[in-house]
Wavefront OBJ file of the C-alpha trace (Angstrom):
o trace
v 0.000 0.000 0.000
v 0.984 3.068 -0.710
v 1.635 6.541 1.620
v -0.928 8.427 0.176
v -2.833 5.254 -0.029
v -2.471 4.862 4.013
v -2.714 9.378 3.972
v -6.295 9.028 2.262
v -7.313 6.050 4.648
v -6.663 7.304 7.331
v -7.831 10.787 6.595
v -11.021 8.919 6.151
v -11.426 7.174 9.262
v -10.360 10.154 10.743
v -13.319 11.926 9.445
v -15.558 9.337 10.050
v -14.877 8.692 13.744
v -15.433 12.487 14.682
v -18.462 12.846 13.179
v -20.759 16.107 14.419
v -24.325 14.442 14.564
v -26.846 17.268 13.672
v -29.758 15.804 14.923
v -32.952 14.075 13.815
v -34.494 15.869 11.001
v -37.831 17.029 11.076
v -40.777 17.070 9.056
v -42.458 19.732 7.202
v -45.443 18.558 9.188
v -43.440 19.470 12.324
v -41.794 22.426 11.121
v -45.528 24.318 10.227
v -46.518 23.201 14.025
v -43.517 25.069 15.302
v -44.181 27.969 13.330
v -47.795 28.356 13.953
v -47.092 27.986 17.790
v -44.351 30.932 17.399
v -46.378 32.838 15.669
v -49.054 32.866 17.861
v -47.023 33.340 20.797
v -45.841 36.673 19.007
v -49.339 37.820 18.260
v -50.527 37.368 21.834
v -46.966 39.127 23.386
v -48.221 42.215 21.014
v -51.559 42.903 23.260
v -50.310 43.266 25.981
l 1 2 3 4 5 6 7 8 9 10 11 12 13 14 15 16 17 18 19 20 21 22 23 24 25 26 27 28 29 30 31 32 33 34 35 36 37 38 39 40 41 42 43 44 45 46 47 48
């Protein structure tokens, strides 16, 4: 095997063991509930 062989391998592992996990991912469904509930909470801060 070559150096840059080994270089690129282990640059790979590398990468793979620090991995940032971002998180589940969430639906569009769950997105608009989030949205509506911020927007209402910003309607109801303006009354007062």
């Amino acid at each position: 095997m070559s150096t840059s062989k080994r270089r690129e391998e282990s640059a790979w592992k590398s990468r793979k063991q620090n991995q940032q996990p971002h998180g589940k991912v969430k639906s569009l469904h769950e997105l608009s509930q989030e949205q509506e509930a911020d927007q209402e909470t910003s309607t109801s801060q303006r009354k007062d």
